[in-house]
Residue, then its C-alpha position, 0 to 999 in steps of 0.5 A: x500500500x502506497x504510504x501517503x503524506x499526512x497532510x495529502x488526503x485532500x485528493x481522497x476527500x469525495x464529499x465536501x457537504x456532510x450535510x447532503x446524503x450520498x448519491x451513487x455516483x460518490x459511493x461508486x467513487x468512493x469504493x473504487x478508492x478503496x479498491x485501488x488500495x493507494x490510501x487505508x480503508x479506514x484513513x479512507x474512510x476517515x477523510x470522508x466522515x464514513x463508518x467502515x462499516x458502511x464503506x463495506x456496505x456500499x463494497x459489497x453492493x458494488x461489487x454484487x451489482x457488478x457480477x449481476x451485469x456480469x451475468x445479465x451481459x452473459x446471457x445476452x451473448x449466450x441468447x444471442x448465440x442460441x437463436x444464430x445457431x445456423x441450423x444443419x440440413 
Protein backbone atom coordinates (compact mmCIF):
# COMPACT_ATOMS: atom_id res chain seq x y z
CA UNK A 1 0.00 0.00 0.00
CA UNK A 2 1.45 3.19 -1.43
CA UNK A 3 2.45 5.24 2.01
CA UNK A 4 0.68 8.89 1.68
CA UNK A 5 1.99 12.31 3.07
CA UNK A 6 -0.26 13.44 6.44
CA UNK A 7 -1.21 16.25 5.08
CA UNK A 8 -2.14 14.88 1.43
CA UNK A 9 -5.63 13.36 1.86
CA UNK A 10 -7.25 16.34 0.11
CA UNK A 11 -7.35 14.32 -3.10
CA UNK A 12 -9.18 11.45 -1.37
CA UNK A 13 -11.97 13.63 0.10
CA UNK A 14 -15.09 12.70 -2.06
CA UNK A 15 -17.98 14.52 -0.34
CA UNK A 16 -17.25 18.06 0.76
CA UNK A 17 -21.05 18.87 2.27
CA UNK A 18 -21.69 16.25 5.19
CA UNK A 19 -24.97 17.61 5.40
CA UNK A 20 -26.10 16.19 1.89
CA UNK A 21 -26.60 12.36 1.81
CA UNK A 22 -24.64 10.32 -0.77
CA UNK A 23 -25.56 9.78 -4.15
CA UNK A 24 -24.42 6.62 -6.36
CA UNK A 25 -22.01 8.25 -8.02
CA UNK A 26 -19.92 9.43 -4.86
CA UNK A 27 -20.49 5.97 -3.34
CA UNK A 28 -19.17 4.22 -6.61
CA UNK A 29 -16.06 6.79 -6.30
CA UNK A 30 -15.52 6.02 -3.04
CA UNK A 31 -15.49 2.27 -3.21
CA UNK A 32 -13.35 2.41 -6.17
CA UNK A 33 -10.75 4.40 -3.75
CA UNK A 34 -10.88 1.76 -1.72
CA UNK A 35 -10.42 -0.91 -4.25
CA UNK A 36 -7.45 0.92 -5.61
CA UNK A 37 -5.77 0.09 -2.03
CA UNK A 38 -3.49 3.86 -2.71
CA UNK A 39 -4.59 5.10 0.82
CA UNK A 40 -6.10 2.94 4.06
CA UNK A 41 -9.90 1.96 4.11
CA UNK A 42 -10.04 3.19 7.26
CA UNK A 43 -7.72 6.60 6.59
CA UNK A 44 -10.29 6.42 3.60
CA UNK A 45 -12.98 6.42 5.47
CA UNK A 46 -11.96 8.98 7.99
CA UNK A 47 -11.40 11.89 5.33
CA UNK A 48 -14.68 11.07 4.07
CA UNK A 49 -16.75 11.09 7.55
CA UNK A 50 -17.79 7.33 6.55
CA UNK A 51 -18.12 4.38 9.11
CA UNK A 52 -16.18 1.46 7.79
CA UNK A 53 -18.98 -0.38 8.14
CA UNK A 54 -20.64 1.47 5.98
CA UNK A 55 -17.74 1.90 3.40
CA UNK A 56 -18.23 -2.43 3.24
CA UNK A 57 -21.70 -1.93 2.78
CA UNK A 58 -21.52 0.20 -0.20
CA UNK A 59 -18.30 -2.58 -1.36
CA UNK A 60 -20.40 -5.34 -1.41
CA UNK A 61 -23.25 -3.96 -3.03
CA UNK A 62 -20.66 -2.55 -5.85
CA UNK A 63 -19.29 -5.40 -6.27
CA UNK A 64 -22.88 -7.57 -6.14
CA UNK A 65 -24.40 -5.10 -9.00
CA UNK A 66 -21.16 -5.61 -10.97
CA UNK A 67 -21.48 -9.86 -11.02
CA UNK A 68 -25.44 -9.30 -11.66
CA UNK A 69 -24.45 -7.27 -15.14
CA UNK A 70 -22.00 -9.54 -15.39
CA UNK A 71 -24.25 -12.45 -15.72
CA UNK A 72 -27.34 -10.14 -17.40
CA UNK A 73 -24.28 -9.50 -20.12
CA UNK A 74 -23.56 -13.12 -20.47
CA UNK A 75 -26.96 -14.35 -21.09
CA UNK A 76 -27.49 -11.78 -23.73
CA UNK A 77 -24.48 -13.46 -25.51
CA UNK A 78 -25.38 -16.56 -24.70
CA UNK A 79 -29.07 -15.94 -26.28
CA UNK A 80 -27.82 -14.25 -28.88
CA UNK A 81 -25.67 -17.10 -29.76
CA UNK A 82 -28.53 -19.75 -29.46
CA UNK A 83 -31.05 -18.26 -31.72
CA UNK A 84 -27.93 -17.54 -34.51
CA UNK A 85 -27.05 -21.21 -34.48
CA UNK A 86 -27.00 -21.92 -38.21
CA UNK A 87 -29.44 -24.89 -38.20
CA UNK A 88 -27.79 -28.48 -40.06
CA UNK A 89 -29.71 -29.66 -43.19
Amino acid sequence: MARTDENDYTEYVVQRNSDVSWSEVEKVLLVSLGLCKQIAITTLCRVNNVSPPLFYKWKKLFVARGLEERINTLERYLEKLILEKPKNK
